[in-house]
PDB file of N, CA, C, O and CB in Angstrom:
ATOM      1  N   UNK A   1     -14.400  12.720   2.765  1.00  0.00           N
ATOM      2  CA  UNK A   1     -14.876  12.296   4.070  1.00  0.00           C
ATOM      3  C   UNK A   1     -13.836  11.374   4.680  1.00  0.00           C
ATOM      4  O   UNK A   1     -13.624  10.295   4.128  1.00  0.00           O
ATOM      5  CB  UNK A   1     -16.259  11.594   3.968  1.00  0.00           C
ATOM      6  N   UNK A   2     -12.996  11.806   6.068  1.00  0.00           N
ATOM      7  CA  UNK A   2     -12.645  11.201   6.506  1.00  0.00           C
ATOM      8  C   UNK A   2     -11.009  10.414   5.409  1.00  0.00           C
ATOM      9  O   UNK A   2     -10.464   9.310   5.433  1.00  0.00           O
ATOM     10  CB  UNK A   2     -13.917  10.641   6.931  1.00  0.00           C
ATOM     11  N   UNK A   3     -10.757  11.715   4.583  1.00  0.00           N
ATOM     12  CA  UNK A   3      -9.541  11.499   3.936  1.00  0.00           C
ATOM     13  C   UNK A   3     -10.159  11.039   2.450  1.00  0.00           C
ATOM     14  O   UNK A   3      -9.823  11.560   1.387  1.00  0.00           O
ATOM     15  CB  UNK A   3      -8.530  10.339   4.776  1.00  0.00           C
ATOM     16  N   UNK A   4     -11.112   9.978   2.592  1.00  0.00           N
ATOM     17  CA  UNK A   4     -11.872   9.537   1.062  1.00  0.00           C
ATOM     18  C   UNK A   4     -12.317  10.244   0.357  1.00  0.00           C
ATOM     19  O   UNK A   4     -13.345  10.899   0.531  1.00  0.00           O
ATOM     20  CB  UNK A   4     -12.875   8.821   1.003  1.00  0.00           C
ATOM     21  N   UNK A   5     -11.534  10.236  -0.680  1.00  0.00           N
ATOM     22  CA  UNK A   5     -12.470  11.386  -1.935  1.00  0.00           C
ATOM     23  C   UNK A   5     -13.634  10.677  -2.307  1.00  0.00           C
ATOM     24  O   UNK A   5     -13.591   9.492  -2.638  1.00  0.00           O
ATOM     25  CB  UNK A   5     -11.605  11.775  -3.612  1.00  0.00           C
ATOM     26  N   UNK A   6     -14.953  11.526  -2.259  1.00  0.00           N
ATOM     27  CA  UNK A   6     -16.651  11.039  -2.474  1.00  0.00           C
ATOM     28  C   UNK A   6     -16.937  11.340  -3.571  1.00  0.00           C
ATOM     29  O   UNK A   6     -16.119  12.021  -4.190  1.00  0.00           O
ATOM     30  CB  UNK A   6     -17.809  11.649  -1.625  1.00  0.00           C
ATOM     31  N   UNK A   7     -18.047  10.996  -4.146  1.00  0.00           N
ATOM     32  CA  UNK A   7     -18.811  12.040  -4.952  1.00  0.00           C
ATOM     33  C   UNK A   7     -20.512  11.544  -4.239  1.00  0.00           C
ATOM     34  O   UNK A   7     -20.978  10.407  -4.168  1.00  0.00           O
ATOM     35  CB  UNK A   7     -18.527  11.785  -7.052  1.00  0.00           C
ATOM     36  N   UNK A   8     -21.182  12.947  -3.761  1.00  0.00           N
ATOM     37  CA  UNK A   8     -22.478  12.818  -3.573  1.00  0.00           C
ATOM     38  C   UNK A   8     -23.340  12.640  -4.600  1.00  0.00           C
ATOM     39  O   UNK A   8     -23.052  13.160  -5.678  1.00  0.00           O
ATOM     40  CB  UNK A   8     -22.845  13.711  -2.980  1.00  0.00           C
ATOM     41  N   UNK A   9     -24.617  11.840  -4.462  1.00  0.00           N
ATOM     42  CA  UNK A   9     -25.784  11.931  -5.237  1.00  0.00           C
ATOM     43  C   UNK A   9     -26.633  12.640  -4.884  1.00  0.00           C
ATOM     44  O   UNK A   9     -26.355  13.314  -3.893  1.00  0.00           O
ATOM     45  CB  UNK A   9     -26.328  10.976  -5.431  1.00  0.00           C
ATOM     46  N   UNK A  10     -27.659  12.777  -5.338  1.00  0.00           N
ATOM     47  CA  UNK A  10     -28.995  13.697  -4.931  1.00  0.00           C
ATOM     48  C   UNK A  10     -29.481  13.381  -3.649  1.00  0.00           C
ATOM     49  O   UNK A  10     -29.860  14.163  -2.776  1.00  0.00           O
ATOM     50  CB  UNK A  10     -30.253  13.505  -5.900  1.00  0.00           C
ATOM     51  N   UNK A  11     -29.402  11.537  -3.618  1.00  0.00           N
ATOM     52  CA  UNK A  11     -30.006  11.215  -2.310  1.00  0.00           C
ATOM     53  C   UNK A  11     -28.935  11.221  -0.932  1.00  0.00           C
ATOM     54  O   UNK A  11     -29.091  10.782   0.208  1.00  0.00           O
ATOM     55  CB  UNK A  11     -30.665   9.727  -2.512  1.00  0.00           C
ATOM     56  N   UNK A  12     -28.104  11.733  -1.414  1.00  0.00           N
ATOM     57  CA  UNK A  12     -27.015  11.989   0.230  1.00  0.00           C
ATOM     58  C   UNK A  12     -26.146  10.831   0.103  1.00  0.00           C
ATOM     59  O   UNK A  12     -25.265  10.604   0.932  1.00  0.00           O
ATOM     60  CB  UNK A  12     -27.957  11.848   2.096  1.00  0.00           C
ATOM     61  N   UNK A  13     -26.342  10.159  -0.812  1.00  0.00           N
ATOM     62  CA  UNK A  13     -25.317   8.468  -0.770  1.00  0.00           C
ATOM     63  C   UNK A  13     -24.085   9.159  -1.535  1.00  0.00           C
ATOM     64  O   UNK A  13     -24.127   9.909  -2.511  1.00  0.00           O
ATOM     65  CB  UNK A  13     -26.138   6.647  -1.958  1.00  0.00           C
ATOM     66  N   UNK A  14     -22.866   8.642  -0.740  1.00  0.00           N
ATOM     67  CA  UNK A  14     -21.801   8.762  -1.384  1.00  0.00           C
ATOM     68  C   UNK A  14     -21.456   7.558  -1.441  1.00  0.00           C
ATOM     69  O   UNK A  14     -21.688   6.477  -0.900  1.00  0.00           O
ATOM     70  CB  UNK A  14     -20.927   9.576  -0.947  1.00  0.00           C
ATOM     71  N   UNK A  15     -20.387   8.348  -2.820  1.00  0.00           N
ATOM     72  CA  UNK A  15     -19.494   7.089  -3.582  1.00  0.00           C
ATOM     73  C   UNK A  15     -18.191   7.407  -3.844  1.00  0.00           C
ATOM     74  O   UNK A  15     -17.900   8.556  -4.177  1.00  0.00           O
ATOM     75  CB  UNK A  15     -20.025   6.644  -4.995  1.00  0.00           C
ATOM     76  N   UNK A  16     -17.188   6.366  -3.719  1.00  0.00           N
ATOM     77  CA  UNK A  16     -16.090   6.750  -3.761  1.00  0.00           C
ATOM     78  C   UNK A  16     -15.328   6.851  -5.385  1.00  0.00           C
ATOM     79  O   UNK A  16     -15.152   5.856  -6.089  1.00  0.00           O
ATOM     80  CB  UNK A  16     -15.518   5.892  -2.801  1.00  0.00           C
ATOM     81  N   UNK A  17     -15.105   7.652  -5.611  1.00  0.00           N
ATOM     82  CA  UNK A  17     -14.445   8.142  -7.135  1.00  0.00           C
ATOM     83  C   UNK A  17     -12.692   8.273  -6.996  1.00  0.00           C
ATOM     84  O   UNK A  17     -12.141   8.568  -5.936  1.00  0.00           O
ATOM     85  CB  UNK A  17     -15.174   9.960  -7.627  1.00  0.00           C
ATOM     86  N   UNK A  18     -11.925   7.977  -8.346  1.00  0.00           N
ATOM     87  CA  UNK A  18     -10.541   8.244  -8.599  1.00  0.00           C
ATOM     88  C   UNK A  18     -10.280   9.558  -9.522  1.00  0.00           C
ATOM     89  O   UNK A  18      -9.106   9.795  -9.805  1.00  0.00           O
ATOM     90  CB  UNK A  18      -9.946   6.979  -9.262  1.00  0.00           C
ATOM     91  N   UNK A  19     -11.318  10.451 -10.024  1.00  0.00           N
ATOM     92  CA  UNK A  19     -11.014  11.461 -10.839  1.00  0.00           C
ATOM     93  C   UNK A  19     -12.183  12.066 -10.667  1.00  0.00           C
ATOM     94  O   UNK A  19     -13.040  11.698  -9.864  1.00  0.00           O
ATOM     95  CB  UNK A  19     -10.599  11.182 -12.189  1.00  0.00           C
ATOM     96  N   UNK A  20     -12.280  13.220 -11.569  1.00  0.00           N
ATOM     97  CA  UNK A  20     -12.855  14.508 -11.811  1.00  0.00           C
ATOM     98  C   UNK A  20     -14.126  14.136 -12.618  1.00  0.00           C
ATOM     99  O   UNK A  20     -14.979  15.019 -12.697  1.00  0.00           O
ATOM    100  CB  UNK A  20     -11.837  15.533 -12.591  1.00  0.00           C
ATOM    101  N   UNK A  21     -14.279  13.389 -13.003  1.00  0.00           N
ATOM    102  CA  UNK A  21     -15.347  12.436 -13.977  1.00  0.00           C
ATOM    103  C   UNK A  21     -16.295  11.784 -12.560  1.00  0.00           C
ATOM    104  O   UNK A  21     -15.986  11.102 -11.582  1.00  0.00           O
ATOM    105  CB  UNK A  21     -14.282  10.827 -15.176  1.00  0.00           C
ATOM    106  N   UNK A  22     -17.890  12.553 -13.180  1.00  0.00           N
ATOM    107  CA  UNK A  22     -18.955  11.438 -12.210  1.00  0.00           C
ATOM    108  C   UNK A  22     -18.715  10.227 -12.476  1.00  0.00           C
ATOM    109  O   UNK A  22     -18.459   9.822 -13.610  1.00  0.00           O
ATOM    110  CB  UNK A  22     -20.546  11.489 -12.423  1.00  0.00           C
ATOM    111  N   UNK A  23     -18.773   9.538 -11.482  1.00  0.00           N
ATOM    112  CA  UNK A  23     -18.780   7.906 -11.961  1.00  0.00           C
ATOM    113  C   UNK A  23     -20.243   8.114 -12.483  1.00  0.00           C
ATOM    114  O   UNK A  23     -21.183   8.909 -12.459  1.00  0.00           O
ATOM    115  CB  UNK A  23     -18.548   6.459 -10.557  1.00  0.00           C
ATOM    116  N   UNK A  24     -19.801   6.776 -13.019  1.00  0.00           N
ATOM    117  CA  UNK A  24     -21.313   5.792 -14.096  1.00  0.00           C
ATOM    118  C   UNK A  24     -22.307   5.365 -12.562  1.00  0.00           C
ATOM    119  O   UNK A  24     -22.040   5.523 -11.371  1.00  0.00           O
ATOM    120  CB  UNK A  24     -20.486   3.489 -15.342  1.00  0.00           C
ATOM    121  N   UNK A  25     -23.307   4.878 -13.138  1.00  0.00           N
ATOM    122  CA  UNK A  25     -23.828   3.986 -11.877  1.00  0.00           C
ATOM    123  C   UNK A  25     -23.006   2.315 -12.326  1.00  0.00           C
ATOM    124  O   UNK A  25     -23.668   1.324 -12.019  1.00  0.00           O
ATOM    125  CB  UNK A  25     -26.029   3.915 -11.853  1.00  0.00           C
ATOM    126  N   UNK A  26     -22.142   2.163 -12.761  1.00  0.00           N
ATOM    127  CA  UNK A  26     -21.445   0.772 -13.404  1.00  0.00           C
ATOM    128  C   UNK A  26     -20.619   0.974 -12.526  1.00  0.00           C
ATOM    129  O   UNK A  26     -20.335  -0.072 -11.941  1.00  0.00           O
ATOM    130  CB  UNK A  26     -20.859   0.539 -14.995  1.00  0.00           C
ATOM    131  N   UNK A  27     -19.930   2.124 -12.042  1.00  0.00           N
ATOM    132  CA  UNK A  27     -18.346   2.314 -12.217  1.00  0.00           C
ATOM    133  C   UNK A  27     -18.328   2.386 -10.768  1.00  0.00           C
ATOM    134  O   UNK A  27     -17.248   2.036 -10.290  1.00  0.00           O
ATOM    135  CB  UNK A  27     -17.624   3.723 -13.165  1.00  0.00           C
ATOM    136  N   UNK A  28     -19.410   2.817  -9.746  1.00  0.00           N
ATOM    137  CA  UNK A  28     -18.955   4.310  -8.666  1.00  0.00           C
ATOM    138  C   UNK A  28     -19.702   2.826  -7.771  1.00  0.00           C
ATOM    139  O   UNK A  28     -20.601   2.037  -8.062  1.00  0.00           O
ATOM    140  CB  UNK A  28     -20.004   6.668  -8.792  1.00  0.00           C
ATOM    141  N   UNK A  29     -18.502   3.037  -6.231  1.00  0.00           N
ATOM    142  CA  UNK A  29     -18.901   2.290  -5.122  1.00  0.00           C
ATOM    143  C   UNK A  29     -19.361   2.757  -4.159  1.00  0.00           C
ATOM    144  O   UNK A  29     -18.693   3.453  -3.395  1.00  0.00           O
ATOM    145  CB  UNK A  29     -18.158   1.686  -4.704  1.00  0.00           C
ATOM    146  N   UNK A  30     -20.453   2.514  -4.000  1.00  0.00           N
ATOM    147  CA  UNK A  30     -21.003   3.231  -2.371  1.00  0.00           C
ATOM    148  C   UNK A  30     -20.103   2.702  -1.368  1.00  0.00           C
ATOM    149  O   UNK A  30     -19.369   1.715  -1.415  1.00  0.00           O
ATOM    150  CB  UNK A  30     -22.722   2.749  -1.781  1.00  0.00           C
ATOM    151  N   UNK A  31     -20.365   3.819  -0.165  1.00  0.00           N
ATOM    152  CA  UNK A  31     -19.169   3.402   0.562  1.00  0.00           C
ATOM    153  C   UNK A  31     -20.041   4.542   2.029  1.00  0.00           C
ATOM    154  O   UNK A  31     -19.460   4.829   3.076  1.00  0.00           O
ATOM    155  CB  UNK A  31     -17.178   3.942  -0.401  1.00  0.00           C
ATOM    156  N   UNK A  32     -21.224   4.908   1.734  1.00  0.00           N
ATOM    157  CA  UNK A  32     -22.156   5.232   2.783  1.00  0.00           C
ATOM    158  C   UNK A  32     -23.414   6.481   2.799  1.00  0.00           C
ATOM    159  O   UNK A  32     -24.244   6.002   2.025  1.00  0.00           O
ATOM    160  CB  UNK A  32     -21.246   5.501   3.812  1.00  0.00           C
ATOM    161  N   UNK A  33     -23.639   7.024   2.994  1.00  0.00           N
ATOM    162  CA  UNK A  33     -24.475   8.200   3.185  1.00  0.00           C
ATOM    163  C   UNK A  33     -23.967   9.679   4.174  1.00  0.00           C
ATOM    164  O   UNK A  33     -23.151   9.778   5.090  1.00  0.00           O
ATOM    165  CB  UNK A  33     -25.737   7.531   3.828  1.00  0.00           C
ATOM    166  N   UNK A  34     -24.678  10.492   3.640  1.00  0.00           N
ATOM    167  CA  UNK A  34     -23.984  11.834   4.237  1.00  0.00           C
ATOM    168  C   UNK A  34     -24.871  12.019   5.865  1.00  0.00           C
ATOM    169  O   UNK A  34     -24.454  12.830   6.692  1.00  0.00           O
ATOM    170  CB  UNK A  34     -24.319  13.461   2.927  1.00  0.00           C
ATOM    171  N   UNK A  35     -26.169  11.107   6.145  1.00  0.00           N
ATOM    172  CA  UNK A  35     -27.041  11.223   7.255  1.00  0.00           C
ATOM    173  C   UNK A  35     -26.058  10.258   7.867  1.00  0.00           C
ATOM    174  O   UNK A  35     -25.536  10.840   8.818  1.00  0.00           O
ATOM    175  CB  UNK A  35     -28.734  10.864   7.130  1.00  0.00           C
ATOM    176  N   UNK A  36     -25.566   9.010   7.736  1.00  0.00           N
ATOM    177  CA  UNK A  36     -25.338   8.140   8.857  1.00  0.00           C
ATOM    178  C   UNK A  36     -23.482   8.097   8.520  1.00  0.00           C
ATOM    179  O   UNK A  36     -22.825   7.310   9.201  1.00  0.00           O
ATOM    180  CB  UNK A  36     -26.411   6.412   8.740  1.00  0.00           C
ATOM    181  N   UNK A  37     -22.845   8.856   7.604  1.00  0.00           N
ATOM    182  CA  UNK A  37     -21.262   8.468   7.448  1.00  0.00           C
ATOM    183  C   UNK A  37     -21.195   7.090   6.829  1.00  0.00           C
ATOM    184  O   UNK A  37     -22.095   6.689   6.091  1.00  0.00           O
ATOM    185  CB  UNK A  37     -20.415   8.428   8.951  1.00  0.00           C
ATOM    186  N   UNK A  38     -20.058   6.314   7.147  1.00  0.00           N
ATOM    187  CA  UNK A  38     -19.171   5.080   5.951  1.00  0.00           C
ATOM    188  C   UNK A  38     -19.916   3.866   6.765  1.00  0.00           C
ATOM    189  O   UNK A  38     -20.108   3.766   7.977  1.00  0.00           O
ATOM    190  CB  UNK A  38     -16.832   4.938   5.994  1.00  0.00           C
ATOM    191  N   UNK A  39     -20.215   3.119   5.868  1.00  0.00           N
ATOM    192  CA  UNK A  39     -20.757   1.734   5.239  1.00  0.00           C
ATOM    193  C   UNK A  39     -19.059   1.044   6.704  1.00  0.00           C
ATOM    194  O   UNK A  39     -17.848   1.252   6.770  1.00  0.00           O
ATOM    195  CB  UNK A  39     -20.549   1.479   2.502  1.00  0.00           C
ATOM    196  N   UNK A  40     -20.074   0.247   7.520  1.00  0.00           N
ATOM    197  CA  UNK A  40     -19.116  -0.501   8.207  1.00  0.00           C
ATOM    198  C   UNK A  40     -17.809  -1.157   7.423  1.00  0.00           C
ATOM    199  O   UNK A  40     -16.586  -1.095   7.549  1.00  0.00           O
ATOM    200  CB  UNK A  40     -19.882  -1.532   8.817  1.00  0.00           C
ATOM    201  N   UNK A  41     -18.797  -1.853   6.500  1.00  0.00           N
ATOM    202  CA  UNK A  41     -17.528  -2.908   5.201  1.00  0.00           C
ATOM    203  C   UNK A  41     -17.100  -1.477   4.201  1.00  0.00           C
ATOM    204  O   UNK A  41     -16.660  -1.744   3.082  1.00  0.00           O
ATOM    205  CB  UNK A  41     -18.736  -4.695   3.683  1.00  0.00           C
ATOM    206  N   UNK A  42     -17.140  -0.994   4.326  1.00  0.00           N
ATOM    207  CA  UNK A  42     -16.577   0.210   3.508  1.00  0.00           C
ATOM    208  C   UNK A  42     -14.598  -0.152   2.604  1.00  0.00           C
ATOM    209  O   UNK A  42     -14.238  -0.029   1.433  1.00  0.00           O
ATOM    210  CB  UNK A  42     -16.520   1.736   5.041  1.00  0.00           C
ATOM    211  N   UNK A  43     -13.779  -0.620   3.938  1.00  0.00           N
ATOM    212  CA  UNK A  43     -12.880  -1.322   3.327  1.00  0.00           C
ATOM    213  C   UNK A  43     -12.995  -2.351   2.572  1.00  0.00           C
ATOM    214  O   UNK A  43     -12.423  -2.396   1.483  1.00  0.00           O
ATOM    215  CB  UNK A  43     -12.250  -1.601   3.973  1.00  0.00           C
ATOM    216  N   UNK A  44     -13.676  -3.240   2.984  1.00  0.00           N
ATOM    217  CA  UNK A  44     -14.158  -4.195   1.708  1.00  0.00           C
ATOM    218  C   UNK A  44     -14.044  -3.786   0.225  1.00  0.00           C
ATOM    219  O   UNK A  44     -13.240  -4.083  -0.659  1.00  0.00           O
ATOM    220  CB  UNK A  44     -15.623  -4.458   1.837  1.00  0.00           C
ATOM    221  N   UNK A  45     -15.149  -2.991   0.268  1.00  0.00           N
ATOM    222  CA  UNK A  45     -15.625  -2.662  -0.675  1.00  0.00           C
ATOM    223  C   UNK A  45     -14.410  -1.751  -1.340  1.00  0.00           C
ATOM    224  O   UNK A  45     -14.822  -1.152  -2.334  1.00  0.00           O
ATOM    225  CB  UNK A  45     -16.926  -2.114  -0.366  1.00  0.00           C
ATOM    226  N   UNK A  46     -13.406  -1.568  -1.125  1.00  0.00           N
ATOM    227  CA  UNK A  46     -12.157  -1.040  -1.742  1.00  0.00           C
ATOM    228  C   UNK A  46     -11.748  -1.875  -2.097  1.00  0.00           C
ATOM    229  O   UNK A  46     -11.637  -1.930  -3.322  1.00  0.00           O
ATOM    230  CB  UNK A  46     -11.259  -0.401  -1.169  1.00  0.00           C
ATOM    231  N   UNK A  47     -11.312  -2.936  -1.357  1.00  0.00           N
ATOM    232  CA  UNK A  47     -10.428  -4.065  -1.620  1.00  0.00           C
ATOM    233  C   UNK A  47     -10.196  -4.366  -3.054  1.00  0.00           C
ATOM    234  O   UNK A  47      -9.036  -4.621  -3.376  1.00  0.00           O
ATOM    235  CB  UNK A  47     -10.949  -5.247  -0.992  1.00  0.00           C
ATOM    236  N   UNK A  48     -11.071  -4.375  -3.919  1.00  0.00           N
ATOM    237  CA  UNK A  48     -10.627  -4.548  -5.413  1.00  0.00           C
ATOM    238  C   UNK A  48     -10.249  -3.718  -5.934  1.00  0.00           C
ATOM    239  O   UNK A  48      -9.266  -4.009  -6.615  1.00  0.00           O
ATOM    240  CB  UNK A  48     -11.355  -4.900  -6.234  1.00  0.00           C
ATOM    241  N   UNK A  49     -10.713  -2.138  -6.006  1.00  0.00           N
ATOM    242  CA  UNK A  49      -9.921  -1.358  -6.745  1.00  0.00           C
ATOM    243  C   UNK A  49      -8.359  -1.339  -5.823  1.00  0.00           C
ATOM    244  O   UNK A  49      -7.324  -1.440  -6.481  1.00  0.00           O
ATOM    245  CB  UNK A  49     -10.743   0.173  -6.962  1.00  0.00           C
ATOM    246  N   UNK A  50      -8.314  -1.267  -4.997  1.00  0.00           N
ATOM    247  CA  UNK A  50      -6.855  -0.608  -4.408  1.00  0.00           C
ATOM    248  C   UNK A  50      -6.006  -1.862  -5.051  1.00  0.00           C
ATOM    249  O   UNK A  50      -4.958  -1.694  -5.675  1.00  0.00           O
ATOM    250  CB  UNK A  50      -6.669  -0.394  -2.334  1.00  0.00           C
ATOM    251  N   UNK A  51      -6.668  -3.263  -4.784  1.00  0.00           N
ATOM    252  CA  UNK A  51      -5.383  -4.187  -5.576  1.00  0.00           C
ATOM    253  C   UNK A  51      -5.376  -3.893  -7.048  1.00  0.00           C
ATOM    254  O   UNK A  51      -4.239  -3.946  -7.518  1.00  0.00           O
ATOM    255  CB  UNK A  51      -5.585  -5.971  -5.453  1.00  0.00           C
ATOM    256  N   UNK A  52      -6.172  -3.644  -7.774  1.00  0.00           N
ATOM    257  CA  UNK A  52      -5.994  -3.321  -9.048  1.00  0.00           C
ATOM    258  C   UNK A  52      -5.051  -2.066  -9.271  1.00  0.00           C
ATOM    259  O   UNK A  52      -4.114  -2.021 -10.068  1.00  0.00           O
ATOM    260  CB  UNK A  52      -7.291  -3.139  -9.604  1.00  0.00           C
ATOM    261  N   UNK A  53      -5.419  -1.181  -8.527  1.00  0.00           N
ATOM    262  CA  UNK A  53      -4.515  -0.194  -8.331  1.00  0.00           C
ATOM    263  C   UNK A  53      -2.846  -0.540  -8.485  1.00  0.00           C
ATOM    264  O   UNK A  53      -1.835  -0.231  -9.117  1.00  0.00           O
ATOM    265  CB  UNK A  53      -4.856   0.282  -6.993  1.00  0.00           C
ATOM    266  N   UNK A  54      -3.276  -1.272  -7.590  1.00  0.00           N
ATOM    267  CA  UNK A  54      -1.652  -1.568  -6.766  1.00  0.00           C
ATOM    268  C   UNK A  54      -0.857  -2.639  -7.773  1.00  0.00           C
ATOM    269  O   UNK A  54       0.318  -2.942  -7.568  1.00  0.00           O
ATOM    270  CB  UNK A  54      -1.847  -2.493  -4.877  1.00  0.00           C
ATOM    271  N   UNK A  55      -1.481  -3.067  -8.663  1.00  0.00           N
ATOM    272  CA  UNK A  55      -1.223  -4.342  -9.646  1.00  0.00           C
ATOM    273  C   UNK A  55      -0.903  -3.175 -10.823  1.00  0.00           C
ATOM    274  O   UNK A  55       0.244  -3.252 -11.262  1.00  0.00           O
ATOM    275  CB  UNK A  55      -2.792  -5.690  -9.981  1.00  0.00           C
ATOM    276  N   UNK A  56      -1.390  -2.552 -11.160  1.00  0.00           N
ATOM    277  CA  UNK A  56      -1.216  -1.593 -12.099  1.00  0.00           C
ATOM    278  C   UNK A  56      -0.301  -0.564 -12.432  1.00  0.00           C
ATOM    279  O   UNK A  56      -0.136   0.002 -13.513  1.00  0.00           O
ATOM    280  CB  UNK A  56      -1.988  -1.137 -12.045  1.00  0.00           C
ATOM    281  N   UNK A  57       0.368  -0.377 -11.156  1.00  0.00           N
ATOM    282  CA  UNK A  57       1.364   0.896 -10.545  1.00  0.00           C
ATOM    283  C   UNK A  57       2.983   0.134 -11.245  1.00  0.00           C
ATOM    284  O   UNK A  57       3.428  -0.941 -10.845  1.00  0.00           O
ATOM    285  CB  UNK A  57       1.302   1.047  -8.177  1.00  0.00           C
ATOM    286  N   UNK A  58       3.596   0.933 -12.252  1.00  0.00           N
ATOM    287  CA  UNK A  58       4.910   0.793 -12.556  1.00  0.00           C
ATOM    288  C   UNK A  58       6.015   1.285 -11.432  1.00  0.00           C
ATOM    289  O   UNK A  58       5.729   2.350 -10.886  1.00  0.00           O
ATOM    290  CB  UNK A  58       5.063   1.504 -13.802  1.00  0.00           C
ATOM    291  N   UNK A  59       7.189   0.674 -11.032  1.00  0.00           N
ATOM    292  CA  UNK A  59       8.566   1.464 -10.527  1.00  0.00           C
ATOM    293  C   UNK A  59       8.776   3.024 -11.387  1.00  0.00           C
ATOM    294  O   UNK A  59       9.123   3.066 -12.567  1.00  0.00           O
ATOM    295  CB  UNK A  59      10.088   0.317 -10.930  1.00  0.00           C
ATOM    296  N   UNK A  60       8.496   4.251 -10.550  1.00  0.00           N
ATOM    297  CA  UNK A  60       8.907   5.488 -11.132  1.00  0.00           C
ATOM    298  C   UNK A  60      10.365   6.213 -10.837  1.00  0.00           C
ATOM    299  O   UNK A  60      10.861   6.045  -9.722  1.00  0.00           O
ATOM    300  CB  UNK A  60       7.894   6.365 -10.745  1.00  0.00           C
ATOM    301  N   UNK A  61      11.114   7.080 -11.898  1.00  0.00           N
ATOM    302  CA  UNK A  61      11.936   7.162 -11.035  1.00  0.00           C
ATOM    303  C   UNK A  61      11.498   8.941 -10.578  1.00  0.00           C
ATOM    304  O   UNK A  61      10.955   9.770 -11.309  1.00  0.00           O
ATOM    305  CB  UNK A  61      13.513   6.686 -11.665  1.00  0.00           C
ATOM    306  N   UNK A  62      12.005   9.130  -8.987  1.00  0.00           N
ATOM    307  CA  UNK A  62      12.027   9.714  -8.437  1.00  0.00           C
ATOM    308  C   UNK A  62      13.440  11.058  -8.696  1.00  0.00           C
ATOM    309  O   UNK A  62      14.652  10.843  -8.738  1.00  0.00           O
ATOM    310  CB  UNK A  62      11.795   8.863  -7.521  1.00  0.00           C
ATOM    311  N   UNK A  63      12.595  12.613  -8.853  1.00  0.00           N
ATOM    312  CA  UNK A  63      13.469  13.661  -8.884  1.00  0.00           C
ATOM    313  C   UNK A  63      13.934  13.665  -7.536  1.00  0.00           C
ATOM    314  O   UNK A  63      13.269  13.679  -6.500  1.00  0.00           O
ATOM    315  CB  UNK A  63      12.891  14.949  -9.349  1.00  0.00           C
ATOM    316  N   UNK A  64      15.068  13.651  -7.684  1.00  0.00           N
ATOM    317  CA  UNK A  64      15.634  13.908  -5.862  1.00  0.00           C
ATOM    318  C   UNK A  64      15.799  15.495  -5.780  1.00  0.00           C
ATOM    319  O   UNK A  64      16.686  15.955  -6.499  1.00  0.00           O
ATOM    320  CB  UNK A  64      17.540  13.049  -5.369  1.00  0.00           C
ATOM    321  N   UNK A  65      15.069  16.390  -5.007  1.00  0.00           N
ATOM    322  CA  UNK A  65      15.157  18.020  -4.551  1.00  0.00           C
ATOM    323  C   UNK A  65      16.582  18.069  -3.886  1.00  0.00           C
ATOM    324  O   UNK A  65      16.858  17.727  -2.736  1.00  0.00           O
ATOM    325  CB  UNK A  65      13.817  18.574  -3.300  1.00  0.00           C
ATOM    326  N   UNK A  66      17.537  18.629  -4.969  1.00  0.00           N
ATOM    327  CA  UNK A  66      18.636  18.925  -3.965  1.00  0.00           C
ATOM    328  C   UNK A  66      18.843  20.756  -3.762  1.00  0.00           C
ATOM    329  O   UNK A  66      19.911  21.301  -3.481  1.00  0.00           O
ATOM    330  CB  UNK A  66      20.186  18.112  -4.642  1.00  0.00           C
ATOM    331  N   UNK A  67      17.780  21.317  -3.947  1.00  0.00           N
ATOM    332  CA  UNK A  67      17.944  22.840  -3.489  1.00  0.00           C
ATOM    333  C   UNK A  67      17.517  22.792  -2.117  1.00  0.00           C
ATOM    334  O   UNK A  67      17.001  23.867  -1.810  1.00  0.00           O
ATOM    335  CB  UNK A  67      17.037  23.975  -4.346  1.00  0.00           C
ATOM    336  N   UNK A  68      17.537  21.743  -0.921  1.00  0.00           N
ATOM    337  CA  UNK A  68      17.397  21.776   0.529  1.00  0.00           C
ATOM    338  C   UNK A  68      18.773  21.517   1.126  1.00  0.00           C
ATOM    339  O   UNK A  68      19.053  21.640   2.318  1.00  0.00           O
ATOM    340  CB  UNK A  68      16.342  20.724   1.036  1.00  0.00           C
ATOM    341  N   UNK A  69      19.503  21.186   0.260  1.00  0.00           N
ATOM    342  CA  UNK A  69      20.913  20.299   1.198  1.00  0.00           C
ATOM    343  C   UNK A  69      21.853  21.686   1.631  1.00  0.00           C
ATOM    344  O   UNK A  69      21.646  22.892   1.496  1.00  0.00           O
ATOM    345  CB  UNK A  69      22.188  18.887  -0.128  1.00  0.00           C
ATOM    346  N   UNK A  70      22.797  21.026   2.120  1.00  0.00           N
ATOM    347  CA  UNK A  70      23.441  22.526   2.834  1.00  0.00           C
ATOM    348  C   UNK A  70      24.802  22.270   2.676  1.00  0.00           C
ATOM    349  O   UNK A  70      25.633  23.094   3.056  1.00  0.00           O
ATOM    350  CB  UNK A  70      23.103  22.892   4.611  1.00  0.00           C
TER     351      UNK A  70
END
């Protein structure tokens, strides 16, 4: 929704998930319903995973594609 990967429940509430795995009810953040769309504070409610995210993320090194150059 709106770029956010969800996962629906029975009752139309979505939650925002990082994998292929249902979240827990521990794990999974609501972030709105499928009748009314995203939870105003919806960014909020990211705010901790994305810094954890972002705290977590190593320097990778990057394959450079050189079958485009000319």
């Amino acid at each position: 929704m709106n770029g956010i990967p969800f996962w629906k429940d029975t009752e139309g509430t979505l939650y925002y998930y990082e994998s292929s795995v249902t979240p827990t009810p521990e794990s999974r953040i609501a972030l709105g319903t499928e009748a009314d769309g995203l939870f105003p504070d919806w960014k909020d409610r990211l705010a901790a995973p994305l810094e954890n995210y972002r705290a977590a993320e190593k320097p990778r090194v990057r394959i450079l594609d050189t079958s485009k150059r000319t």
